[in-house]
N, C-alpha and C positions, 0 to 999 in steps of 0.2 A: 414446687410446693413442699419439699424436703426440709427446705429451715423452718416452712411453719410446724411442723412437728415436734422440733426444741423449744419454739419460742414462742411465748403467748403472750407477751405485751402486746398491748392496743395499736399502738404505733407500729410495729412491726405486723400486726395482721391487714391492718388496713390498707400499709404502705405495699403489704406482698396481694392484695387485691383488687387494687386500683392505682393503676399505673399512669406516672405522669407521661402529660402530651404536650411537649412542648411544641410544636407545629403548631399548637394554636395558638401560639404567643406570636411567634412569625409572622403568619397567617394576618393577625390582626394590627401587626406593627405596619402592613402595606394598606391598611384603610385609615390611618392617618393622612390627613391632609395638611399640604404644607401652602399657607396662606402667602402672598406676596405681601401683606403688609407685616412689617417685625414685629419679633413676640415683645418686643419691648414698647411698642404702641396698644397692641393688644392688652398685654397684664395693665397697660394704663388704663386702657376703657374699659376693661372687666372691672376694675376697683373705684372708676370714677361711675359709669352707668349707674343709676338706683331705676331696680329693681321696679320698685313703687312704684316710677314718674310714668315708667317706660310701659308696663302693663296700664299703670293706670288712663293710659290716652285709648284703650279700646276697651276696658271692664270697668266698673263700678266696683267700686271694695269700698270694703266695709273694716272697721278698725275688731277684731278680735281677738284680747288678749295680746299677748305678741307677734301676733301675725294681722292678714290683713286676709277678708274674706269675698269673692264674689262669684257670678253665674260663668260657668265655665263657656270661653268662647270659641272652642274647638270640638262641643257633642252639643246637643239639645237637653237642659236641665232647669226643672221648675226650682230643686233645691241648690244654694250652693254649694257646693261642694270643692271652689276653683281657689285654695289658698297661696298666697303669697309671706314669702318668710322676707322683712326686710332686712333681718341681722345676718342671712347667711346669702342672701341676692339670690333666691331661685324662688319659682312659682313651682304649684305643683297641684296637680287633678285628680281627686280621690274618686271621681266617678268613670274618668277615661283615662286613669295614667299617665295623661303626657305632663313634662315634666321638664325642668330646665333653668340658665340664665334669660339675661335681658336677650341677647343674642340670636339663644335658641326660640325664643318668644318670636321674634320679629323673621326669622325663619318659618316657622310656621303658621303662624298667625298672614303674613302680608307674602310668603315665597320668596323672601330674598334670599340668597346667593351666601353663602358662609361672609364671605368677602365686604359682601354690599349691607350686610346687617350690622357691622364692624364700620364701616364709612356713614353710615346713616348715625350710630353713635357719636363717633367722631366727632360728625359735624352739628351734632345734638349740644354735645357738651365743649362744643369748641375746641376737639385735640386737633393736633398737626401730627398727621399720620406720615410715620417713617416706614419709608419703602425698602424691600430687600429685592436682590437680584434676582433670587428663586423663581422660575417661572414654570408656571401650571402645565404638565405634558396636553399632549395634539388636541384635545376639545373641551380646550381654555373657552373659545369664541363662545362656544355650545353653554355653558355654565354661566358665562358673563353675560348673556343676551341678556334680560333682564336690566339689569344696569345701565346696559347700553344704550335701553329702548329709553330708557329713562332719563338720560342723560339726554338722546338726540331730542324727546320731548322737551325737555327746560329750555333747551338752546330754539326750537321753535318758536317755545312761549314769548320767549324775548324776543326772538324776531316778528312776529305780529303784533306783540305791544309796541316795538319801535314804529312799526308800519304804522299804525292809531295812532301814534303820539306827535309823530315826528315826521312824515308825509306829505303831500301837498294830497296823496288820491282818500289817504288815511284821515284824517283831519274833514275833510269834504264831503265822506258817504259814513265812515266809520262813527267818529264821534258825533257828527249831526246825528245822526241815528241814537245816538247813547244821551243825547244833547235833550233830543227829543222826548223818549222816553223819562226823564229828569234823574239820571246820574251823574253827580257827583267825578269828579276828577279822583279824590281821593277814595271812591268808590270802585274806579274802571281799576285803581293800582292795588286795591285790595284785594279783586275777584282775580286780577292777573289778564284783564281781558284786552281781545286783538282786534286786529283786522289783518284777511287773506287779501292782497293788491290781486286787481284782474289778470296781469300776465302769467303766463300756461306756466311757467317754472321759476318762477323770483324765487322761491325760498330753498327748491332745489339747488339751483347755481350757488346762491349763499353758501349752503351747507355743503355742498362738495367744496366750495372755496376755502372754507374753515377745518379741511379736512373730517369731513363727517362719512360713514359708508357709506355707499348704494341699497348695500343690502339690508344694513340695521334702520335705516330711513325708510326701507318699503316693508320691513317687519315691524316698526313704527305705526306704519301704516297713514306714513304722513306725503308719500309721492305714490302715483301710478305709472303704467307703462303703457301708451296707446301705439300703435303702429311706429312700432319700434324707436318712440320718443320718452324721455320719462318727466312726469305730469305733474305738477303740485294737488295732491288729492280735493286739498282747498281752497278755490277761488273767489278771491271778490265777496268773503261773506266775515259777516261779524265773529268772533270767536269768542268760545268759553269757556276754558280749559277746565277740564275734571280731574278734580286732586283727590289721593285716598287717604287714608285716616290718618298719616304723617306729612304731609303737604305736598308729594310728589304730584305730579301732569302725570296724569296716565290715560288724556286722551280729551277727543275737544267734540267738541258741539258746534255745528257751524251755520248759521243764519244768513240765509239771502236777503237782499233786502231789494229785489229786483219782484214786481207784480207777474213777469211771466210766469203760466199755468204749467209750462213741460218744464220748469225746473223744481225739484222738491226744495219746501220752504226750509228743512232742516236738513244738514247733512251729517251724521255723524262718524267717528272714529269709529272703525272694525275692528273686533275681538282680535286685541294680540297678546302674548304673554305676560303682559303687566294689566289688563284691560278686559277687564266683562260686564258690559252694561248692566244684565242683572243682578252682579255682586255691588255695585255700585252705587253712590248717593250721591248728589249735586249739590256743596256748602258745607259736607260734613265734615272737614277740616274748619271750615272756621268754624261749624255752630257748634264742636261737641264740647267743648268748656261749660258753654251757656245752658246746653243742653242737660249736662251733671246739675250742674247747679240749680236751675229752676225746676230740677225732676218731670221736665217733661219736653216733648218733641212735636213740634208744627210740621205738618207732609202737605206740599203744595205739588203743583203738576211741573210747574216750568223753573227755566233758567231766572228769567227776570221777575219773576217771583220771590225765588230767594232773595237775591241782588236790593230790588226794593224793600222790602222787609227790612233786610236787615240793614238797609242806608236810613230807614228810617226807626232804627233803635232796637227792633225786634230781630233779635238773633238767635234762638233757638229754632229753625226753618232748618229745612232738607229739602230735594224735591228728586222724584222718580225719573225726571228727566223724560217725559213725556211717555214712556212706556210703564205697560202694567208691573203693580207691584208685585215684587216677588220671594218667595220666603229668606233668599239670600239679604236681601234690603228691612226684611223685618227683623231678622237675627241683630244685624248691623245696629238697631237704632237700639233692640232690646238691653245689647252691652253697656249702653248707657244711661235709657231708663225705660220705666215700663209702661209708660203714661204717653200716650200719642193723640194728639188731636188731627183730623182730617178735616184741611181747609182745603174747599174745593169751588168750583164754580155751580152757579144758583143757576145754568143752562141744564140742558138734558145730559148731555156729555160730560161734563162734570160729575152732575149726578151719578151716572151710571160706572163713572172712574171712582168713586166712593165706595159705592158698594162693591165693585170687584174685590176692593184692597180689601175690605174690613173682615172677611173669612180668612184671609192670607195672615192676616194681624192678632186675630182671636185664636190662631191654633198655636202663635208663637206666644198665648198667655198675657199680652198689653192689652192694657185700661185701654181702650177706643173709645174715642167722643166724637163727634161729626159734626161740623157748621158749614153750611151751605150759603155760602153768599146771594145777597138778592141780586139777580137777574138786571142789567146785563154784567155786572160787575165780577173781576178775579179780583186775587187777592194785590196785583198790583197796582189796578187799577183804582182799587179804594182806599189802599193805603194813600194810593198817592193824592185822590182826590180830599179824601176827609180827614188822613194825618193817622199816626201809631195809636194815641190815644183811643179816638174812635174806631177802632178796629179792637182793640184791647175789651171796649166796653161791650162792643157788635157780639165779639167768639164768648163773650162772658153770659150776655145774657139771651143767644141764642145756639150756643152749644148744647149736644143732647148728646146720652149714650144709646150706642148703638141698635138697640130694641126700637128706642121712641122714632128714631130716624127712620129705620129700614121699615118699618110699619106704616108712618106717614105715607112716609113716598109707594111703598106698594099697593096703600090700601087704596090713597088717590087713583093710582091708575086701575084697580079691579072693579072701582064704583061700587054696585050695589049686585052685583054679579057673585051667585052664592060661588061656582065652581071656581072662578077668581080667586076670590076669596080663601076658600080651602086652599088655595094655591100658596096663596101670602105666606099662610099659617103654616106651609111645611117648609118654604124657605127660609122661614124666622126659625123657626125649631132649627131646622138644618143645620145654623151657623150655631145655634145656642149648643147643641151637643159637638159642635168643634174645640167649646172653651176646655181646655184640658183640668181647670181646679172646679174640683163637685160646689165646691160651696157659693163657687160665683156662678156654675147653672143652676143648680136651684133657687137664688135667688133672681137671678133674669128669667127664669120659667116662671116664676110667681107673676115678674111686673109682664109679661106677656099676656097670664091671662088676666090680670086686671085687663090690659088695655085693651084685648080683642076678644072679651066677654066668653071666654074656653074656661072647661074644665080642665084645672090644674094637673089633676091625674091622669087624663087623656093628653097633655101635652110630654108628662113628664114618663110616659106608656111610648110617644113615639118617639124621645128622646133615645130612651134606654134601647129601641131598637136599632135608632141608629147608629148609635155608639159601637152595638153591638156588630152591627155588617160591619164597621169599620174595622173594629179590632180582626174581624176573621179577616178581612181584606191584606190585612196588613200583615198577620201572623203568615201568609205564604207567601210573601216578601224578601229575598234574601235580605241584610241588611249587612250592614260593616259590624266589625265585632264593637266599635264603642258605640253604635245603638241599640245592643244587643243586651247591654243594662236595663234591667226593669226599674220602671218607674217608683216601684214598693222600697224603700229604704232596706229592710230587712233583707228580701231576694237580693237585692242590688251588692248589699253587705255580702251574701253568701256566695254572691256570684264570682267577685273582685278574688273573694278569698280562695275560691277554687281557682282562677285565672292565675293566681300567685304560686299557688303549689303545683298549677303545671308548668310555669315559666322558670321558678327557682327552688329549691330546695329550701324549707323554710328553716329550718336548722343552719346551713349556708349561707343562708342570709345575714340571720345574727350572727353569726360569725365577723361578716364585712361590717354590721354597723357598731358592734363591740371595736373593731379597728377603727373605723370614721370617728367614734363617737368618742374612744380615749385614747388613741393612739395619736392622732392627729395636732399640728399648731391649727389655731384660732383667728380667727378676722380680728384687727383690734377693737378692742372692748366688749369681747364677748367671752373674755376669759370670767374666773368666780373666784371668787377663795376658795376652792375643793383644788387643794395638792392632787393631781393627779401623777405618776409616777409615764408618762406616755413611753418613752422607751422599753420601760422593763417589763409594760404591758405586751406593747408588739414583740417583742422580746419572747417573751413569756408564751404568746401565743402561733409565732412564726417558727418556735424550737416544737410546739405541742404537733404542730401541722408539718415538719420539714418532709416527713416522708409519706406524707397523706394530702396529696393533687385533692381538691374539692371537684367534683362531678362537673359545674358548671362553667364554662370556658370565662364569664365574665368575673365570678368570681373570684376564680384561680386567678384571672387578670390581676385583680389587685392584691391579693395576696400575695402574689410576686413581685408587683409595686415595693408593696410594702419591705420584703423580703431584701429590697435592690438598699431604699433606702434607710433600711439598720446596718446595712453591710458599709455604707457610706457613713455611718454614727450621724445622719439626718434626719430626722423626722418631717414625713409632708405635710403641705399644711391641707386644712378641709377644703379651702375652696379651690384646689389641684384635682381634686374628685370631682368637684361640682363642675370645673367648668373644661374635665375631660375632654378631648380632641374625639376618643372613643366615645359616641353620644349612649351605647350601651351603660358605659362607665359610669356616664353623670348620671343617667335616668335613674341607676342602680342607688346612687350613693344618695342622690336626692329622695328616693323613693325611703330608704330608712334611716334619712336622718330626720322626717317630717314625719310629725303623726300627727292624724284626725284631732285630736283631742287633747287637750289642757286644762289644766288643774283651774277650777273656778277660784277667783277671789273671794268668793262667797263663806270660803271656809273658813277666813284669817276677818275679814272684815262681818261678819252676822255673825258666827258662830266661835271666832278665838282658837280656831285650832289653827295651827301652823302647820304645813305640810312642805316637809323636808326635800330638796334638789333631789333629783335621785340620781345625783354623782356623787351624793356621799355616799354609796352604797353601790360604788362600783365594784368595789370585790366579790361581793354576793351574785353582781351581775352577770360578771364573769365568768363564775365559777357554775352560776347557772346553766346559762346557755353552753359554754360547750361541755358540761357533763350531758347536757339535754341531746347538742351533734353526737358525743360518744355513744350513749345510748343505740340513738336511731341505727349510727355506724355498725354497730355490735348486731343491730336486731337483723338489717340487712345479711349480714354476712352468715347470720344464724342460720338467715334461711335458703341460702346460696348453699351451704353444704347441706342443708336438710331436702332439695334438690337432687343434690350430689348422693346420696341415701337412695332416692325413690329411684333413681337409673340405672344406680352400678349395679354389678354380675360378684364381683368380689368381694368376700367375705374383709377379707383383713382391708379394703381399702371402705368399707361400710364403716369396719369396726372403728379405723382412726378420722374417718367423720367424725363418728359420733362423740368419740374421746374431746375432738375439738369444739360441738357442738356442746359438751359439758362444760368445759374451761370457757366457752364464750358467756353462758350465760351465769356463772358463778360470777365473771366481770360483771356482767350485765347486773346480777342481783346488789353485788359490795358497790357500783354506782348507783343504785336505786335507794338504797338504803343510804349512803352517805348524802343523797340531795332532795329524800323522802317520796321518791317517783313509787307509783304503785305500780308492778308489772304483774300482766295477768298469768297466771299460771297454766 
């Protein structure tokens, strides 16, 4: 502490009170990962991917201003808040922070493998991925499962479509069966569908022949192991391979077609890595296009449900796959609209598969309609009998929302039975205070008591109580931290913002996006005419910082970066940050290179005022923000020695505190006063 006694520059107070740590540079260079595909394939698909295509096959966006907007598909959100930048290729979550490329998207959106979200591109945008030697240390296998699993699926898929296609056993039980029900050739090759031959291992033997594992085909979950023999899991039954939201098999459905009672008529695919029935929907690679577009989505119960429908022109269908729906399948459909009709069967079972879903449907906020087919009819059944039209005209003019249905059908069964009755009334409320938007309960509390002759106010008395057990229900709930946003915009705001200045220093921050934002090359065609000077900026503020480490390890990250390449006379480009190897890195640079909010056209087009880049006014910016770090810097240290005052015993080491707490904040006042800050006295 001796030189700080001569020396009172800023730079040298701050540099002798916080000390670089370069072990965290180290530290962090070992959580890079080195991909076996070459960075020279890679920088290809990072610059060929769009951003746009790649989210837009699982969110609905919406065009705003220069970005693109929709319902975030990684938290539960009535608002959007889930922006996509297409000039800079990252998406990015004001309500739950996550954040990233096309890449990092399909990482966590679908769990793929660093590796396998890079080969899904690839083969998206048709690259030839060049391979390097580099190979992944001891649990490669452990990271690549996934792929794997997915991989042995495709090669199954084809081998039971051969078997259907191309067989004497296939051709004779499989497609007669396919024959029968009235599919289409061009329909079985659409849906990808099979047939398992009866012998105990045909597809195993194949697939060891073709060099496939043991292990990844029983993590597949596509062989068993019976006394000490290994088993093809599917025998002798039709198949239906279940694709997810980018066209992969990630698991089959499998139909006997044999009347014996001890055998289950359906067999399905066990939860494996790639695979959870309840996250799941049956078509929803083909229907989600149809689905966007006609803003609304058909939920049938079966496989050959979808299959007919949509051989017969109608292709916005999904189907539950014969199990209850679940809130993971209602998120799924919500991504893409919010309007869902339930076609069901006009039997009792039907029925009662209706109403389970529609509470499941209403809390994930979807327009729910109900049509119940007349008795004995499903929906493949009539399609097939009476044709698309008549089905089109059937759901049009006996579709209802959900009040009118769930009232029907309960009240029919209470008859004339008052306690019944009361019965009805609190399970129609029940689901009515599930809807999370006030304005669409109060309005179905209204059509409620129209239609089962209640006071309004005594409906909307036991709404509010329910509402109310729920929220207490819920509030002793641990929850994840990104459901821990309040629904209220403004707390939500206040929340993000406290989450932000415990994560980084907000002063440090601008710092990084003053670097990002002028220091940086540009994508092409996202340069301006604003001359920015990029070198003499980072220049300018790598000389201000050389002896002042920033607090935060990511920061200091790239301010090192940067540091590396001025010393190299290089400047990096922005999307080097964006599509960082350190996902800290991107999250960071992404996080303040996007803001909420844009200038409205409103002001140039209604009112004639023009509102100027604010890169002409990068100097001011500049000079802003880190007078604003030095401040804080100065205030900190202020109070480190004013600390230092209340402990010490000695007089002369009090008195040259204090001396230095004078000279700190005369700095502190000549920066207030050069950038108009008001510092409290």
């Amino acid at each position: 502490m001796e030189t700080l006694e001569y020396q009172y520059d800023l730079n040298a107070c701050c540099a002798a009170t916080f000390l670089f740590d370069s072990a965290r540079f180290s530290q962090r260079a070992l959580l890079i990962f080195e991909p076996m595909i070459s960075q020279r394939s890679v920088s290809l698909i990072m610059e060929t991917a769009s951003i746009t295509e790649v989210v837009g096959e699982y969110v609905k966006l919406k065009k705003r201003g220069a970005n693109y907007l929709g319902l975030c598909p990684f938290h539960n959100e009535k608002t959007p808040s889930f922006t996509v930048s297409a000039a800079k290729g990252f998406y990015h979550c004001f309500g739950c922070g996550k954040g990233g490329n096309a890449v990092n998207f399909l990482m966590e959106h679908d769990h793929f493998s660093y590796p396998e979200a890079l080969r899904h591109l690839a083969e998206k945008y048709h690259i030839e991925i060049e391979e390097t030697k580099t190979e992944k240390p001891e649990d490669r296998a452990e990271e690549n499962l996934k792929e794997s699993i997915l991989i042995a699926n495709g090669f199954a898929q084809n081998f039971y479509a051969e078997t259907l296609l191309n067989t004497e056993e296939g051709i004779a039980i499989g497609i007669s069966y396919f024959k029968e029900r009235g599919f289409r050739e061009d329909t079985l090759k659409k849906f990808q569908l099979g047939f398992s031959p009866n012998a105990e291992a045909a597809f195993y033997k194949e697939a060891i022949a073709k060099g496939y594992n043991e292990e990844i085909l029983a993590a597949a979950g596509l062989i068993t192991e019976k006394d000490g023999r290994k088993k093809d899991f599917f025998r002798e039954r039709v198949l239906f391979p279940i694709h997810n939201f980018s066209g992969k098999v990630i698991g089959f459905g499998g139909r006997t077609l044999k009347s014996d009672k001890n055998i289950p008529k359906y067999k399905n695919s066990a939860q494996t890595a790639v695979y959870d029935k309840s996250k799941s929907l049956y078509g929803i690679f083909f229907a989600k296009n149809t689905i966007r577009k006609l803003d609304e989505c058909i939920l049938v119960e079966g496989y050959t449900d979808v299959i007919s429908l949509s051989q017969a022109g109608i292709e916005n269908v999904v189907s539950s796959s014969g199990t209850s729906l679940t809130t993971e399948q209602a998120k799924l459909i919500k991504r893409l609209t919010n309007n869902i009709v339930l076609l069901y069967d006009g039997d009792q079972a039907g029925l009662k598969a209706a109403l389970r879903g529609i509470d499941i449907l209403l809390e994930e906020d979807l327009n729910v309609r109900v049509v119940a087919l007349p008795e004995p009819e499903d929906p493949d059944s009539f399609v097939k009998t009476n044709g698309a039209a008549a089905l089109r005209e059937y759901i049009t003019k006996n579709v209802s929302d959900f009040i009118l249905f769930k009232t029907k059908l309960l009240l029919r069964d209470a008859g004339s039975d008052p306690f019944k009755k009361a019965e009805v009334i609190k399970d129609i409320v029940a689901s009515i205070s599930i809807i999370p938007d006030a304005i669409k309960r109060s309005v179905f509390l209204k059509e409620c008591s129209n239609l089962l002759s209640i006071d309004e106010n005594v409906l909307i008395s036991e709404t509010n109580k329910l509402t109310r057990s729920r929220f207490s229900r819920e509030a002793n709930v641990p929850r994840r931290d990104a459901e821990l946003i309040s629904p209220n915009p403004e707390i939500a705001q206040e929340q993000r913002k406290a989450d932000t200045q415990n994560t980084y220093d907000i002063q440090e921050r601008d710092i990084i996006r003053l670097l990002l934002e002028y220091g940086t090359t540009k994508k092409e065609g996202e340069q301006t005419s604003i001359l920015i000077p990029a070198a003499e900026i980072v220049q300018a503020i790598v000389q201000d910082f050389k002896d002042i480490p920033l607090e935060n390890a990511t920061c200091n990250l790239i301010l090192h970066e940067f540091t590396e390449a001025l010393n190299k006379n290089a400047m990096p480009e922005e999307m080097h940050f964006i599509n960082h190897t350190d996902k800290s890195v991107s999250e960071l640079a992404i996080d303040v290179l996007l803001s909420p909010y844009e200038i409205s056209h409103n002001w140039l087009d209604k009112h004639g005022i023009a509102v100027a880049d604010k890169r002409f006014y990068y100097r001011q910016d500049i000079k802003s923000s880190m007078s604003r770090f030095k401040l804080k810097r100065l205030k900190k240290m202020e109070g480190e020695y004013l600390e230092r005052i209340k402990t010490s015993q000695d007089e002369k080491e009090i008195a040259k505190n204090q001396s230095f707490i004078k000279r700190l904040r005369a700095m502190r006042m000549d920066l207030a006063k050069d950038t108009g800050t008001v510092i409290p006295g």
